[in-house]
N, C-alpha and C positions, 0 to 999 in steps of 0.2 A: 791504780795509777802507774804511769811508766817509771820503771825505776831508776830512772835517771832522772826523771822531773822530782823522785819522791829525797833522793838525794840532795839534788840544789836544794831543796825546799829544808830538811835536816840542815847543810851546811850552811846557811840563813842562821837559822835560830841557832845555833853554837856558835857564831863567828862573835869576834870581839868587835863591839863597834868602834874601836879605835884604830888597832889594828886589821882590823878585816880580814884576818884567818883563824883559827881552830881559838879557843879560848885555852890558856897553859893561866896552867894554876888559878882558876875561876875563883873570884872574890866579889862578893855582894857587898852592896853600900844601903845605905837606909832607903835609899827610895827604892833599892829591890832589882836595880840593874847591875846586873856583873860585870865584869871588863877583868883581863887579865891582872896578876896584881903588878907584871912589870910593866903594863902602861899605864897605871895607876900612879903605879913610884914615882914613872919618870915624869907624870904630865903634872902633881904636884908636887914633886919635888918637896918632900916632907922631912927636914931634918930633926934627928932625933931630939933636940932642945923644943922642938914646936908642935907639937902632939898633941898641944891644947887651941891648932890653928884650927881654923874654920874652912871649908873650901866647899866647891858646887860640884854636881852632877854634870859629867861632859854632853848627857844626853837632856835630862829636863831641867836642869842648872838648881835643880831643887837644894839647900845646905844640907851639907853632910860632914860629919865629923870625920879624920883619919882610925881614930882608933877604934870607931866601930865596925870597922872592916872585917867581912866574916867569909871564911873558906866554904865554897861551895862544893863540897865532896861530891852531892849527887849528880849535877849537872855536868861536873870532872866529869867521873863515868858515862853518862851518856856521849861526856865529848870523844873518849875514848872508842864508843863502839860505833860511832857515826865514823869517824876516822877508820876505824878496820870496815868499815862498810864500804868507805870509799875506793879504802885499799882492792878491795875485792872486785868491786865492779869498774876500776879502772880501766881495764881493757876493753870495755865492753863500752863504757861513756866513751871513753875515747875513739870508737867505733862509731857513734851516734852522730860525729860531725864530720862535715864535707872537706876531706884534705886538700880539696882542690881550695871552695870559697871559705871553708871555716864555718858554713853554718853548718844548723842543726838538720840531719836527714829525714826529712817527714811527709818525703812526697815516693808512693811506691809506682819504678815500671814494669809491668806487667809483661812487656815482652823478654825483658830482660833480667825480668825477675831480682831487682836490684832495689833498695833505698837508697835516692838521690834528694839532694838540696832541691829548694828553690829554683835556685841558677841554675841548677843541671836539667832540673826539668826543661826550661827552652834553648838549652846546647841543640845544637844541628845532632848529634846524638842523641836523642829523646825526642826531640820538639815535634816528629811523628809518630813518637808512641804512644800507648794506651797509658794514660798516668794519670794519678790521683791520690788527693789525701787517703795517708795512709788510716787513718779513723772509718773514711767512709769505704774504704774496701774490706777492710777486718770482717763484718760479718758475709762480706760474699765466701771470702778463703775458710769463716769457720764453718761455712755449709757445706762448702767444697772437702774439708777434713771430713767432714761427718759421711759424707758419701765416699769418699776411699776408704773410714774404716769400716762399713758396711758389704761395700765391694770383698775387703779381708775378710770378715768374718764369714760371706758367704762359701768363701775358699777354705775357710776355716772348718766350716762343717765337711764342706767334700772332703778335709783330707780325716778327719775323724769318723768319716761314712766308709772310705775307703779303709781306715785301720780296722773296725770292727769288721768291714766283709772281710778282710785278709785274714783276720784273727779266727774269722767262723771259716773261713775255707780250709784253713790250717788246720785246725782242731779236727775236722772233719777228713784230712788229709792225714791227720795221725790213726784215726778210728781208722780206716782202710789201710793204713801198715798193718797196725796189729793186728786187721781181719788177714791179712793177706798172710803176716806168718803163724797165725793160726790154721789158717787154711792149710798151708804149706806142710806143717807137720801133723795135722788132719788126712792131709789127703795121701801121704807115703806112709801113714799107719794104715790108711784105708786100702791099701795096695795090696802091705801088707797079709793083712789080713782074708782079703779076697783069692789071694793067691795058698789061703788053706796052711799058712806058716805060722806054726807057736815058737819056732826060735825065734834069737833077736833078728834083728835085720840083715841081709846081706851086707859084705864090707861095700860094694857096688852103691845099692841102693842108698845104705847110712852116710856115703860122699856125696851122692848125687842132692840129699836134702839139704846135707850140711854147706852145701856150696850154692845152693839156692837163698840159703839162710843169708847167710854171707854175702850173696847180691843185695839181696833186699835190704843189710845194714849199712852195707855200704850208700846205696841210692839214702836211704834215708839221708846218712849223714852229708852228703853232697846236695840233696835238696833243702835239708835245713841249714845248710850255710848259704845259698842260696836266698831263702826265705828272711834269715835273718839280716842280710847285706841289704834286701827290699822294705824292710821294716825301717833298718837303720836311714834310709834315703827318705823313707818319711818322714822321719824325728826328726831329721833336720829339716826338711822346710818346714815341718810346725814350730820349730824353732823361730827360724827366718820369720815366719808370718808371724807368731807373737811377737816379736819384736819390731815388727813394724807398728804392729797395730796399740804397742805399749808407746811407740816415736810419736805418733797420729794422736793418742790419749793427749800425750804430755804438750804436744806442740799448742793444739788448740786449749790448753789449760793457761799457757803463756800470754806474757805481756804484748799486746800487738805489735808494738815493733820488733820483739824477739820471733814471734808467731810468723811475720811476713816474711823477716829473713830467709832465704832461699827455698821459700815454700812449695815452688812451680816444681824443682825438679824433685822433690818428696811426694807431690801429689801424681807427677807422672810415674815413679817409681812405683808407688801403689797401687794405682789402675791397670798398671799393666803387667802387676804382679799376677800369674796362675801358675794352677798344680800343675808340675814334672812328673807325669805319672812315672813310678820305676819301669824298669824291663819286665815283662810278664813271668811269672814262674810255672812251669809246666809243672800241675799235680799228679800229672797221669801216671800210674806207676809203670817202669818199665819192665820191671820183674814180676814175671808171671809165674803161677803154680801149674804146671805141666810135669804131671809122671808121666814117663815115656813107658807105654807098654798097659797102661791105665785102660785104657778105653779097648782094647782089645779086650781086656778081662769084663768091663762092662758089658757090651759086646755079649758075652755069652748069657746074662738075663735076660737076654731082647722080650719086650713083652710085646703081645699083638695086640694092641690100645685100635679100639676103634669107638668113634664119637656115636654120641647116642641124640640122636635126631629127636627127641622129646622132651630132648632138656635144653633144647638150641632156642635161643631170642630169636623173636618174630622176624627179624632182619637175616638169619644169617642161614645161610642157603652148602647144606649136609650135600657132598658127592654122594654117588650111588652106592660105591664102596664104603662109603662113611670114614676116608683117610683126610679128604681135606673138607676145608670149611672156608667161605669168603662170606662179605660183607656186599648185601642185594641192596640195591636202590628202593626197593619198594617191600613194604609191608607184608608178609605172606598172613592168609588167611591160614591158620593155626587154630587147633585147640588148647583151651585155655585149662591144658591140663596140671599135676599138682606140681611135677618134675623140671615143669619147663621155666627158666627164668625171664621175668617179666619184665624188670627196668634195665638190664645191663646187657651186652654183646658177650654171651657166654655160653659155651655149649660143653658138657660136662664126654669123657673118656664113659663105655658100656660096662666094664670091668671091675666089680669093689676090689679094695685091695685090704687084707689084712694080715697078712704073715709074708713072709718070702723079701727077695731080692727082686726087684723088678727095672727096665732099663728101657729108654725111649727116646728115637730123635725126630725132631719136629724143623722141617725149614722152614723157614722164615722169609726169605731171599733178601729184597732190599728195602721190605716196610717199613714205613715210620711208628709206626705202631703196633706193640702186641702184647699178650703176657700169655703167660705159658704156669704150669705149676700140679698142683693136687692143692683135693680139699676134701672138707668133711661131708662123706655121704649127706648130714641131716642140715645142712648150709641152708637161710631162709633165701628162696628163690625166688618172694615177690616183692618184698622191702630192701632196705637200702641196706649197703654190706658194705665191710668194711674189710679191708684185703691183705688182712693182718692174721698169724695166728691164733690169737686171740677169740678171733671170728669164724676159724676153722680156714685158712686159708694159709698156704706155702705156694706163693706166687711170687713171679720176677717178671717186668713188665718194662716195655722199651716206650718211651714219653718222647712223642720234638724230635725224631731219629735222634738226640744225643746224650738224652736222660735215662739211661738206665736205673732203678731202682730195684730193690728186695721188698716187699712185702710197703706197705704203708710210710708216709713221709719220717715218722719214728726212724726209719733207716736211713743210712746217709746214702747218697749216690755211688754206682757203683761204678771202678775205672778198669775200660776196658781199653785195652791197646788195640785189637783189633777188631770193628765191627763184627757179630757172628749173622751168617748167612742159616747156620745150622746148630741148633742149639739141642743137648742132651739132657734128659732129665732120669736121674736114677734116684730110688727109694728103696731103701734097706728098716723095711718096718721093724724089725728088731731090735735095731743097731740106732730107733730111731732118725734115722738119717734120711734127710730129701735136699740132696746137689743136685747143681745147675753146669753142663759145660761147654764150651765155644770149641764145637768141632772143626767151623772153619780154623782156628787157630792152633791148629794140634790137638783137638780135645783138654786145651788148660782149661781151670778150673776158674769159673764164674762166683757160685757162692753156695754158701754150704746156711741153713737156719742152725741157728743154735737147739741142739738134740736135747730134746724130752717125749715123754714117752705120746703118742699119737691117741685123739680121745678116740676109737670108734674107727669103722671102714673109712676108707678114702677112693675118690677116683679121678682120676687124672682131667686135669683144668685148660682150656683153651679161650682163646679170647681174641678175633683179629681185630678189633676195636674197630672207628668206622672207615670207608673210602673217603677222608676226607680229600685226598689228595690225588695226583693219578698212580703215584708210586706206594698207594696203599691199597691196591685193587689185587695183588698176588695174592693168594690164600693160603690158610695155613697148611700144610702137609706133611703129617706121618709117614715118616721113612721106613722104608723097607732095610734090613741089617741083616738079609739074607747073604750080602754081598754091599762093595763099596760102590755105593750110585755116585 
């Protein structure tokens, strides 16, 4: 019921039928009708000598004695809480009627989103607008709520799709800090070490990491303030959006005339609510791991890796020299012998490796695809493999020109700042170690697998995956490090 109809209807049954407002000090007479006791006094006029008079019911004239006049305590209290009820929704009844004609508002226009009278309804102001009982529009506007809070929630999910991917890019975006300063002080022990020194470090070198350190904590701390200004601008509009969607709950839970009240511009405000995506955050890290003077020293393992044409997939067509390899259009009649692998675009280095320092660069130029690496001599070459260590595999592999990855989706992607056109691969079987490095970039360092000891021989892994594309038709090639090509 409207709570202003449910009011009059309350202030009805409390009223004195004598006086016609609130019942003060409620007194019952025998036939069970109340009436204030001061219009009682005054309408019989009962002196105290006369107590033994007789007089009638103002409402069924039924005889009723004075003195068995009885205080109606419980009715008092109701009269009391109807009265604070009225108190309360005063401003709101008094909103209910047309200060223009004094009637009651009960015709809603739709263009103007207003409850008007009667008489307002055919004022030259309405009298062409969309208008109607407000009864018989209620449930069009509660279908219309239901479809703006539908529209929110939809918005609701993108912005909780968007928190969890920001949350896993993040998380994923700290794993390659701390690879990067691991790597970092991996790769100036590895320096190090290559340069044949059991003292501690040069005061040169021990600055040059330390300042490297130092970049990379800085960027951190500048990208997660960053990160977290773009979190924060989320919060808020899921803020924003719950509380719309809690306004749209409550409205269509209301009494219809409170429900209509300025509904139009709530339901445009909802519809044309969407996500403000933040400003994009760049993860890429700026700070690279580059020893200067590094790859010279690599440089001196140069190994003479040449591809072994017996281990090469049906597709992939061996130079004469056996230094590069591409991806043929057409099937080559092959035998189907034990070396050669049968479901994948891979053709294995001639070379076992099992002790020593070994070093290799392979270009790439501007394929969308590749992987490059070592693997285990006894690797199964006709079933399905997986390109993880695990499996016998230390492979880094470029996906979509902009996926680079380390070994299996287990690893997070990896950020390069600048595309490599030439990529270095060294393996220090002792030292357990098999790095990756981006010579176009200075020879900075790519990625290093976490060292344990290698099961068995290895030999150096190639892979130009297929032509899909026109800019995947270059082939791989084994550089020469005789000199700078």
């Amino acid at each position: 019921m409207d709570p202003a109809a449910l009011v009059e209807a309350l202030e009805e049954e409390v009223a004195c039928p004598i006086c016609m407002t609130f019942l003060k000090e409620p007194m019952s007479i025998d036939c069970g009708h109340t009436f204030c006791h001061s219009c009682l006094s005054g309408l019989w006029e009962v002196p105290r000598e006369s107590q033994d008079c007789r007089y009638t019911c103002p409402l069924c004239c039924v005889p009723v004695h004075p003195k068995n006049l009885r205080p109606n305590w419980q009715l008092a209290s109701v009269v009391e809480k109807v009265h604070l009820l009225r108190l309360c929704l005063g401003m709101e009844l008094k909103g209910n009627v047309c200060e223009l004609h004094g009637k009651q508002l009960k015709i809603f226009c739709k263009e103007d989103d207003l409850m008007v009278c009667e008489a307002c309804s055919q004022s030259p102001e309405h009298v062409a607008h969309c208008v109607a009982p407000m009864e018989a529009v209620a449930w069009e506007f509660k279908w219309k709520l239901l479809e703006a809070l539908e529209h929110l929630r939809k918005q609701e999910d993108e912005v909780w799709k968007l928190e969890v991917s920001e949350r896993q890019r993040t998380a994923n975006w700290k794993i390659q800090v701390e690879t990067r300063k691991r790597s970092i002080m991996w790769e100036f022990e590895k320096y190090q070490q290559l340069l044949n020194k059991q003292e501690p470090p040069g005061r040169q070198l021990a600055m040059e990491a330390a300042a490297a350190l130092a970049s990379l904590e800085q960027e951190k701390g500048e990208t997660l303030h960053k990160l977290e200004l773009s979190h924060g601008e989320l919060v808020q509009q899921r803020d924003i959006l719950c509380g719309m969607m809690e306004e749209l709950k409550e409205r269509s839970q209301m009494p219809v005339r409170c429900m209509l009240q300025g509904i139009q511009e709530v339901l445009n405000r909802s519809k044309s609510w969407s996500l403000q995506l933040p400003e994009p955050v760049s993860l890429e890290l700026r700070t690279d791991c580059c020893v200067v003077g590094l790859r010279e020293i690599l440089k001196t393992y140069a190994a003479d890796v040449r591809l072994d044409p017996d281990t090469a997939y049906s597709h992939l067509i061996v130079s004469e020299n056996r230094k590069c390899v591409h991806y043929g259009d057409t099937q080559q009649d092959l035998p189907d012998n034990p070396e050669r692998f049968y479901r994948y675009n891979i053709v294995l280095g001639s070379q076992c490796i099992s002790s020593g320092r070994h070093y290799w660069e392979v270009e790439v130029g501007d394929r969308s695809e590749w992987g490059l690496g070592v693997c285990k001599e006894d690797v199964d070459r006709k079933e399905v493999v997986y390109l993880s260590p695990d499996y016998g595999f230390w492979v880094i592999r470029l996906r979509k020109r902009a996926e680079y990855r380390a070994g299996t989706d287990e690893y997070p992607l990896l950020s390069l700042a600048v595309p490599p056109r030439r990529v270095g691969v060294f393996l220090d079987y002792e030292a357990h170690d098999i790095s990756f490095y981006n010579v176009t970039d200075n020879g900075s360092h790519i990625f290093t697998f976490p060292r344990s000891p290698f099961p068995g021989r290895l030999l150096p892994y190639f892979s130009p995956c297929y032509s899909i594309c026109a800019n995947n038709t270059t082939p791989l090639t084994i550089c020469s490090l005789d000199g700078e090509d």
